[in-house]
C-alpha positions as CSV (number, residue, x, y, z in Angstrom):
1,X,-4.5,66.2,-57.2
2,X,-5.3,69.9,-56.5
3,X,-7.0,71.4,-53.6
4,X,-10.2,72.3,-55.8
5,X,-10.1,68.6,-57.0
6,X,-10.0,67.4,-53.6
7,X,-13.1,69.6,-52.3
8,X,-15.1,68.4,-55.7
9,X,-14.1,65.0,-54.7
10,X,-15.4,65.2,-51.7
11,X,-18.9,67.0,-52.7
12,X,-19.1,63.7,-54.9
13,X,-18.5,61.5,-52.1
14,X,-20.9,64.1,-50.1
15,X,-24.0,63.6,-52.8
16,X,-23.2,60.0,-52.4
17,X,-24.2,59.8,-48.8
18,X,-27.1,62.1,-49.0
19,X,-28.5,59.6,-52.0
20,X,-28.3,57.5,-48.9
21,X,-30.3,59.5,-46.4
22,X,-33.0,59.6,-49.2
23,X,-33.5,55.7,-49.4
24,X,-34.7,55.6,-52.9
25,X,-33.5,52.3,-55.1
26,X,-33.7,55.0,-58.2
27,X,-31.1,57.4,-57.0
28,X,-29.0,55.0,-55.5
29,X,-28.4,53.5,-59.0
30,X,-27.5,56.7,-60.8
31,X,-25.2,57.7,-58.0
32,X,-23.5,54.3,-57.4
33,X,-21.2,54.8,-60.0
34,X,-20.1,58.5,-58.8
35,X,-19.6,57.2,-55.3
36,X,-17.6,54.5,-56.2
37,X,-15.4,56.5,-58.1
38,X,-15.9,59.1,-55.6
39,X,-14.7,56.3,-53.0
40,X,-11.6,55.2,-54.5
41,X,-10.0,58.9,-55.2
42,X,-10.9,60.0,-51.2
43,X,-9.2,56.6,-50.0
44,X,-6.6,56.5,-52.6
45,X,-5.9,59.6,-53.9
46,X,-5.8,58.4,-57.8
47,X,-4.4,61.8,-60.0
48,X,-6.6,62.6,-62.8
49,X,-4.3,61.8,-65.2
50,X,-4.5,57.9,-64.4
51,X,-8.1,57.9,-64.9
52,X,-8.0,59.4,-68.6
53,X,-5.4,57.1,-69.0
54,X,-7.6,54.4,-68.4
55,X,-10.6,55.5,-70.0
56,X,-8.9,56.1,-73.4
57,X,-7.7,52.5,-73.9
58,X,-10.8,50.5,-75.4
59,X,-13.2,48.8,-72.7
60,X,-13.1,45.8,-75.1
61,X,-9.6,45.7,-75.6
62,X,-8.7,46.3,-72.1
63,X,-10.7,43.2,-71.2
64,X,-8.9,40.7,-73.1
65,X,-5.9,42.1,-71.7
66,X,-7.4,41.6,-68.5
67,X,-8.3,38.3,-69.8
68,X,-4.5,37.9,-70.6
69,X,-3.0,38.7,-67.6
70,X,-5.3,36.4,-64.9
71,X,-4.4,33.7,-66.9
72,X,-0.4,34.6,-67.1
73,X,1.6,33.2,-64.5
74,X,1.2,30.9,-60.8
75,X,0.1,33.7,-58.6
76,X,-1.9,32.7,-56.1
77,X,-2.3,29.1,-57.6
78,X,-0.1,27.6,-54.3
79,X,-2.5,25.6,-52.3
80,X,-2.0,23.4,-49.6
81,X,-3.4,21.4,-46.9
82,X,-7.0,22.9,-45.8
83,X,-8.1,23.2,-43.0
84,X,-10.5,25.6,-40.6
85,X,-10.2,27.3,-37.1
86,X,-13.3,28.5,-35.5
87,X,-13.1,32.7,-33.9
88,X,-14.4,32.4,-30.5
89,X,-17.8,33.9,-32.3
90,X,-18.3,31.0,-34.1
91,X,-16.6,32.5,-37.9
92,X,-15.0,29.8,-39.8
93,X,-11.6,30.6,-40.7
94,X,-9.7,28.9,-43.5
95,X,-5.9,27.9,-43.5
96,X,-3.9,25.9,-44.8
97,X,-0.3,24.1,-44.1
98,X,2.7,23.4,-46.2
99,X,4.4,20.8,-44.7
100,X,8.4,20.5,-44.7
101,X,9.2,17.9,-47.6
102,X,11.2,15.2,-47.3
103,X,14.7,15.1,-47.2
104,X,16.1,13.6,-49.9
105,X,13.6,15.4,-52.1
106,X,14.8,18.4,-50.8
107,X,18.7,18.5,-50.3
108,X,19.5,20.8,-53.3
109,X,17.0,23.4,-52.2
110,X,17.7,23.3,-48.4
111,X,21.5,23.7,-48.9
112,X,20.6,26.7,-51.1
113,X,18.3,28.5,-49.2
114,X,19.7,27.7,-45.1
115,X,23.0,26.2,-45.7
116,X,23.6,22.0,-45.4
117,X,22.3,21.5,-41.9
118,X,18.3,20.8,-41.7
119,X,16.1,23.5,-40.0
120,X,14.9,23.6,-36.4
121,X,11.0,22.3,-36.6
122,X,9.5,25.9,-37.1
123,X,6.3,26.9,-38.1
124,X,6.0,30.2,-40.0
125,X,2.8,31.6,-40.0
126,X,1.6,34.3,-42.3
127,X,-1.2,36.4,-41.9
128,X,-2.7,38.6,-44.6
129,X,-3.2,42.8,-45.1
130,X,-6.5,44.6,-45.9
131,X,-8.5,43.6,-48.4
132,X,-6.2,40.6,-49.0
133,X,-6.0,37.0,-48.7
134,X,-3.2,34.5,-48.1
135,X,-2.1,34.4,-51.7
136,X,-0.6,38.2,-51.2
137,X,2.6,36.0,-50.2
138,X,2.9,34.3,-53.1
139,X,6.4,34.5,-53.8
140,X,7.4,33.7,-50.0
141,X,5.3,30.8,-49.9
142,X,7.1,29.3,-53.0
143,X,10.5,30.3,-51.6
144,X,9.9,28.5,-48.9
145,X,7.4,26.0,-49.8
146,X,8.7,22.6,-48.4
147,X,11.8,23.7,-46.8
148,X,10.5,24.6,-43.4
149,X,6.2,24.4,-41.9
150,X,4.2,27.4,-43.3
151,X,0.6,28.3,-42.4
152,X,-0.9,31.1,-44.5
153,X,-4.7,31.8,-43.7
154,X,-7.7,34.3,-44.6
155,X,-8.6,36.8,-42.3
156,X,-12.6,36.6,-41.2
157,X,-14.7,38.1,-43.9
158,X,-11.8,37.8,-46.3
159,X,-10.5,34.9,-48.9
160,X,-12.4,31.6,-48.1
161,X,-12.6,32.6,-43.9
162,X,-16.4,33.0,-43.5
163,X,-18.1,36.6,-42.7
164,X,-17.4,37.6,-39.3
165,X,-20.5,36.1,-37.5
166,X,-20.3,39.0,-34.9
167,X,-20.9,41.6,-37.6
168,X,-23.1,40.1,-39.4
169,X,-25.5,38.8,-36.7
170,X,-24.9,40.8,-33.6
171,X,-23.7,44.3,-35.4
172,X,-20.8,43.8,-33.2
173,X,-17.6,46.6,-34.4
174,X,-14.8,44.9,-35.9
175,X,-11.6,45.2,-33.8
176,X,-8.4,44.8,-34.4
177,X,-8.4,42.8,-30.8
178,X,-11.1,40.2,-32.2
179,X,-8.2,39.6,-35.3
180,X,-5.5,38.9,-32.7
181,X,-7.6,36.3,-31.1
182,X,-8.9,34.9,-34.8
183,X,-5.0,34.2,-34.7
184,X,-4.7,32.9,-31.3
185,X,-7.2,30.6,-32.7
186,X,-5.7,29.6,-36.1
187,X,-2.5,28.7,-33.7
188,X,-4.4,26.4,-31.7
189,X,-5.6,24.7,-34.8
190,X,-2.9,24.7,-36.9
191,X,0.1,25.1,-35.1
192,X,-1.0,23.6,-31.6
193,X,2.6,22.8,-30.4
194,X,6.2,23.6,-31.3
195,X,8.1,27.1,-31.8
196,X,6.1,29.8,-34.2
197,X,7.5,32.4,-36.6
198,X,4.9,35.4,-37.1
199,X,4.9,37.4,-40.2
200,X,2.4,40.1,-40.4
201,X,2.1,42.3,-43.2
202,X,-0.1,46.0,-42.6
203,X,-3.3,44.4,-40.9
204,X,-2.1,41.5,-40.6
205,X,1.1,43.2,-38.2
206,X,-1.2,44.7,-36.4
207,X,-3.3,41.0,-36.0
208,X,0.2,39.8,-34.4
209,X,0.6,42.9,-32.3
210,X,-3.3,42.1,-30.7
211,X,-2.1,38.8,-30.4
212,X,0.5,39.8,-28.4
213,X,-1.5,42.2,-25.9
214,X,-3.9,39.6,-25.1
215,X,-1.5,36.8,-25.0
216,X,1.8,37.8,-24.2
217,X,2.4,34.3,-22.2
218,X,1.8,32.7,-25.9
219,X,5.0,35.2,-26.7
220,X,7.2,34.5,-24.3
221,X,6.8,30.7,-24.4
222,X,6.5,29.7,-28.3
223,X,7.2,32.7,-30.5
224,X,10.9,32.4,-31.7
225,X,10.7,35.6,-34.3
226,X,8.8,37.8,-35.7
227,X,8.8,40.0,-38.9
228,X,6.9,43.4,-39.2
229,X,6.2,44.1,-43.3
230,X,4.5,47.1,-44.0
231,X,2.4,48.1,-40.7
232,X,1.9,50.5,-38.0
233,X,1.5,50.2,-34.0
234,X,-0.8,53.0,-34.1
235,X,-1.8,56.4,-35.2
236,X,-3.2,55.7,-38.3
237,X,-5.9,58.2,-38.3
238,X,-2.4,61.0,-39.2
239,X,-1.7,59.2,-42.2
240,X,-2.1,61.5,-45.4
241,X,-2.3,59.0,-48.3
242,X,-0.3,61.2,-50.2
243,X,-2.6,64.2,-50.1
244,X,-2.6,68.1,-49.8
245,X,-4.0,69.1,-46.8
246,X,-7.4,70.1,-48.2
247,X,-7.4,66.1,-49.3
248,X,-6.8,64.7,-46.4
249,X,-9.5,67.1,-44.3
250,X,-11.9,65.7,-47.2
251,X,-10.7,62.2,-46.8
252,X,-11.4,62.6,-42.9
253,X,-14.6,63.8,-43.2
254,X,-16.7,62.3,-45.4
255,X,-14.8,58.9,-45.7
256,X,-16.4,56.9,-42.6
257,X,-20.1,58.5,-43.9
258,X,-19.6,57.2,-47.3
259,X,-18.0,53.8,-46.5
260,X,-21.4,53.1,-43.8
261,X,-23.9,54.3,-46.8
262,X,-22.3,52.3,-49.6
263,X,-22.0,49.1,-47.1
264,X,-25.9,49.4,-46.7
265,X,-26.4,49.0,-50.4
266,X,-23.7,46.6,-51.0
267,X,-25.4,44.9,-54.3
268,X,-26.2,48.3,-56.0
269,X,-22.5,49.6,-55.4
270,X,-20.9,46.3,-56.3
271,X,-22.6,47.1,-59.8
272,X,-21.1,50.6,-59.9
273,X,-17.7,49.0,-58.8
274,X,-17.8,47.0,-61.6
275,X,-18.8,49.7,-64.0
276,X,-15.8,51.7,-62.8
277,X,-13.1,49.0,-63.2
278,X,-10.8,51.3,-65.0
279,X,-10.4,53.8,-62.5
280,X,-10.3,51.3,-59.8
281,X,-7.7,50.0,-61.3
282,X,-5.6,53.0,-61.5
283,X,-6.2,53.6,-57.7
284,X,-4.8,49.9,-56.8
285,X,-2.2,50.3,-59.0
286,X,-0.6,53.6,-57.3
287,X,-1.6,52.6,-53.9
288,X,-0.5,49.4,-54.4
289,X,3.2,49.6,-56.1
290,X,6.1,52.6,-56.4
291,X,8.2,51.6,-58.9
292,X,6.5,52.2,-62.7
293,X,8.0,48.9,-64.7
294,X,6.4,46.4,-62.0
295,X,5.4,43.2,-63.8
296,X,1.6,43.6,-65.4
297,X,1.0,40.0,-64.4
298,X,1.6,41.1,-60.5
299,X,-0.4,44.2,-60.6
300,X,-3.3,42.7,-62.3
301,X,-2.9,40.0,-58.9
302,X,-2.9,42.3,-56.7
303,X,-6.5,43.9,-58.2
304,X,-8.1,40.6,-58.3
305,X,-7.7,40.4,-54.6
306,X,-8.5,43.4,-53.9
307,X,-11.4,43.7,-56.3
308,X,-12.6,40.2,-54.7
309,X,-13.4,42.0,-51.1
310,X,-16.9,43.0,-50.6
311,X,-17.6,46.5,-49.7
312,X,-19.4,46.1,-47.5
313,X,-16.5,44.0,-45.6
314,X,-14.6,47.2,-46.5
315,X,-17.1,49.8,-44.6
316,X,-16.7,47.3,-41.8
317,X,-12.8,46.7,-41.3
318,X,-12.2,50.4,-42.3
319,X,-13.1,52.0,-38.8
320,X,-10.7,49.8,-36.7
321,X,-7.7,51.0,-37.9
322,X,-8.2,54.6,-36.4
323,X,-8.7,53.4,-32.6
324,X,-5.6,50.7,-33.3
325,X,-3.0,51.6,-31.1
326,X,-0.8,48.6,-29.9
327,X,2.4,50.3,-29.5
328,X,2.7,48.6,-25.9
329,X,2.3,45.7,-27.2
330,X,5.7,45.8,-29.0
331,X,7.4,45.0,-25.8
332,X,6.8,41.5,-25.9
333,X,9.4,41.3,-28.8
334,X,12.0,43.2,-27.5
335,X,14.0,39.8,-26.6
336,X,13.1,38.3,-30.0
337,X,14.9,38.5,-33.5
338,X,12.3,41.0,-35.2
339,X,12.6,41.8,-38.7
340,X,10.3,45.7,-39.8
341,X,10.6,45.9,-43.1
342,X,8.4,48.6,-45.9
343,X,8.7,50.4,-49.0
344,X,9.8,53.8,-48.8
345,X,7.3,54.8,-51.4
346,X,4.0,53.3,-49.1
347,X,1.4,55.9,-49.1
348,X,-0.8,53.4,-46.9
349,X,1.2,52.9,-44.1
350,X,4.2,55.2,-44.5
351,X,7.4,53.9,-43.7
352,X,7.8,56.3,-40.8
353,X,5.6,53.9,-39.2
354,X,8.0,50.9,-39.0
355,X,10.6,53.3,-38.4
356,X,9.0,54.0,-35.0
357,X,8.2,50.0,-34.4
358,X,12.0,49.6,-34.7
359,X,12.8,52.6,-32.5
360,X,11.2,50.7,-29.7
361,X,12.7,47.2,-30.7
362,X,16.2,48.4,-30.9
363,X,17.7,45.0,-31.5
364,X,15.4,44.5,-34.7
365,X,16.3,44.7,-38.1
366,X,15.2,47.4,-40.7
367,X,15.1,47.5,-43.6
368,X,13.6,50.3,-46.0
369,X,13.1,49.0,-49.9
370,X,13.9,51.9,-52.1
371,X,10.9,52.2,-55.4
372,X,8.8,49.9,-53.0
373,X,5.0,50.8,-52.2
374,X,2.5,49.1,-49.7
375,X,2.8,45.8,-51.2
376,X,7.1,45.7,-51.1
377,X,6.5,41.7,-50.8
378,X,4.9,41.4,-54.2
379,X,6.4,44.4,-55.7
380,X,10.0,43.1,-54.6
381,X,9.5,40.0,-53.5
382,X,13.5,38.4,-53.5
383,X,14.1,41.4,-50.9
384,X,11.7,40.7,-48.8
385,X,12.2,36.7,-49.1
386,X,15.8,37.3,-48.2
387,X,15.6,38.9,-45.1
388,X,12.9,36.2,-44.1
389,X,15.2,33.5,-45.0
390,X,17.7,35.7,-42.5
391,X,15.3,36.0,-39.6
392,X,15.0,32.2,-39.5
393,X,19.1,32.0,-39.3
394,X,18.8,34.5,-36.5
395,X,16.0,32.7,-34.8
396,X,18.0,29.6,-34.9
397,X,15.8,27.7,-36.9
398,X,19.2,27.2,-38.9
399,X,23.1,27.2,-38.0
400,X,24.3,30.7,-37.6
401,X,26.8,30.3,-39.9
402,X,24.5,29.4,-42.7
403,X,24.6,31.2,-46.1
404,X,21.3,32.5,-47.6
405,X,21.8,32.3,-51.3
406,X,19.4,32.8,-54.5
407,X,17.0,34.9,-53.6
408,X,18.0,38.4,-53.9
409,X,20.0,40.7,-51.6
410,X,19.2,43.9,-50.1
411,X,22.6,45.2,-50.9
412,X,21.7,47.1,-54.1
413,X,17.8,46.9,-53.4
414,X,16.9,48.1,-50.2
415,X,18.7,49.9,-47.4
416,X,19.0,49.3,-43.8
417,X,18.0,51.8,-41.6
């Protein structure tokens, strides 16, 4: 995108907040659909070209497609044992547990995936990115569905978690701190006893870093690993999305103004989201993915979650990651097997950004996934599967001379750094 197409962008987004200001229902409607378009180029960047794209395939035939695609495929079909934790506001938030299958049911698949011994009684916990919900580790969650405990759960105000009550009722700023102890409190519930595995991937990183500055006791006494997909310790607010420097000025400016205004009018906007599918779609897509021939099936997953967060949950989340900065926070894993692993080709959180987590955890792992954007574990989901199955060897959850087998390799995938 162009300077000049940056700068109109951002007049768009500009008219969008002063239809705001103004308060009337009327103008509201005719703008929603500018500043939702408006929205998704400032926070995504989307070239022009992807739009016409779009627009010039059929509205009707593009909806059977649509139509086509949600029903090809599992993803995010796994379910498994509910159950809900309670934030120490009083927000609901959902989980739920694969338990480890029994053995005899299970022998071919163990000796496959961690050798012939039985793993250690691990629990792997998963916790979700932005605008996500548990589902986002599909393919993990089948990998490993059965051979060793898994909790995946929904971030408050995401998936099936209830609305954060402290926004909603109080007005109270979402923090990346409150999501660290929504996880301190999912571990109680789900995982009370017993050695942990945290997997983070982008917000959901961050989550396990918070959880670690609050509760670094909780670190050094349970958590036997950890794995880093996708995410930054801090200085988020530097990130360029892939934009020229006029872009990103825009981006910065008006961005936080428009998010707040179309958070107040969340019906209205929802309407306009929906009217501008297409170009949504195109944002997702090249935010979302790097490489051009990923599966249809997996792309069109990946909007359906995305699509399914409220905006006005995204006006509220979007704010926090500026002031996150939990870089100190990494110490508590420096005597831990870490795995930071991201897609070279992330324009959300760059891959520069788990370069410098590993630069302080010198003993980690880390791995960069060639033709991999922000979502590397749906986009290439054997690589990152692999190395997961690896960090539970390292942690000892499984003989060290195990072999991982089946489920990809990073020798002609991904590099390590």
């Amino acid at each position: 995108m162009s300077e000049s197409s940056a700068e109109a962008v951002a007049g768009l987004a500009s008219a969008a907040v002063a239809a705001s200001a103004a308060g009337a229902a009327g103008g509201w409607r005719r703008t929603t659909g500018i500043a939702g378009a408006a929205l998704g180029v400032l926070a995504a960047g989307a070239a022009a070209g992807v739009a016409i794209e779009r627009m010039t395939v059929g509205r009707g035939i593009r909806r059977k497609a649509l139509l086509a695609l949600d029903s090809t495929g599992p993803y995010g079909t796994l379910r498994g044992t509910p159950g809900t934790a309670y934030a120490d506001d009083g927000t609901e938030l959902y989980y739920e547990v694969d338990e480890v299958e029994p053995q005899a049911a299970l022998a071919g698949r163990r000796r496959r995936l961690f050798g012939r011994k039985a793993p250690a009684p691990v629990t792997v916990v998963f916790s979700h990115g932005y605008c996500l919900n548990q589902d986002s580790w599909h393919f993990q969650r089948a990998a490993l569905r059965g051979v060793v405990r898994t909790v995946h759960w929904d971030q408050r105000s995401h998936g099936r978690s209830g609305r954060g009550v402290a926004q909603v009722q109080d007005d109270v700023p979402l923090t990346i701190d409150q999501l660290g102890r929504d996880l301190k409190a999912v571990l109680d519930a789900a995982v009370p006893h017993g050695p942990v595995v945290l997997v983070g991937h982008s917000m959901g990183g961050m989550t396990v870093m918070a959880l670690a500055a609050q509760y670094p006791e909780l670190i050094r006494e349970r958590v036997v690993a950890t794995a880093f997909v996708g995410t930054s310790s801090g200085r988020l607010g530097e990130v360029n999305f892939g934009l020229p420097v006029a872009g990103v000025n825009a981006v910065r400016r008006v961005l936080p103004g428009v998010l707040r205004a179309l958070g107040q009018q969340a019906e209205l906007v929802e309407r306009g989201r929906r009217a501008t599918a297409d170009l949504f779609a195109g944002v997702i897509k090249r935010y979302s993915f790097a490489s051009r021939d990923v599966d249809p099936a997996v792309a069109r997953f990946a909007e359906r979650m995305i699509e399914g967060t409220p905006i006005d949950v995204v006006a509220e989340f979007y704010p926090a990651f500026t002031d996150h900065d939990k870089t100190e926070a990494l110490a508590f894993f420096a005597d831990l097997p870490v795995l930071v692993l991201a897609g070279i080709g992330d324009l959300v959180t760059p891959s520069e950004h788990s370069e410098a987590i590993a630069d302080l955890l010198p003993e980690a792992e880390l791995v960069l996934v060639p033709d991999a954007g922000h979502l590397v574990m749906l986009e290439h989901p054997e690589v990152v599967t692999d190395r997961l199955a690896d960090l539970l060897t390292r942690a000892g959850a499984v003989p060290a001379g195990a072999t991982v087998g089946g489920y990809g390799s990073t020798s002609s995938t991904a590099r390590r750094g």
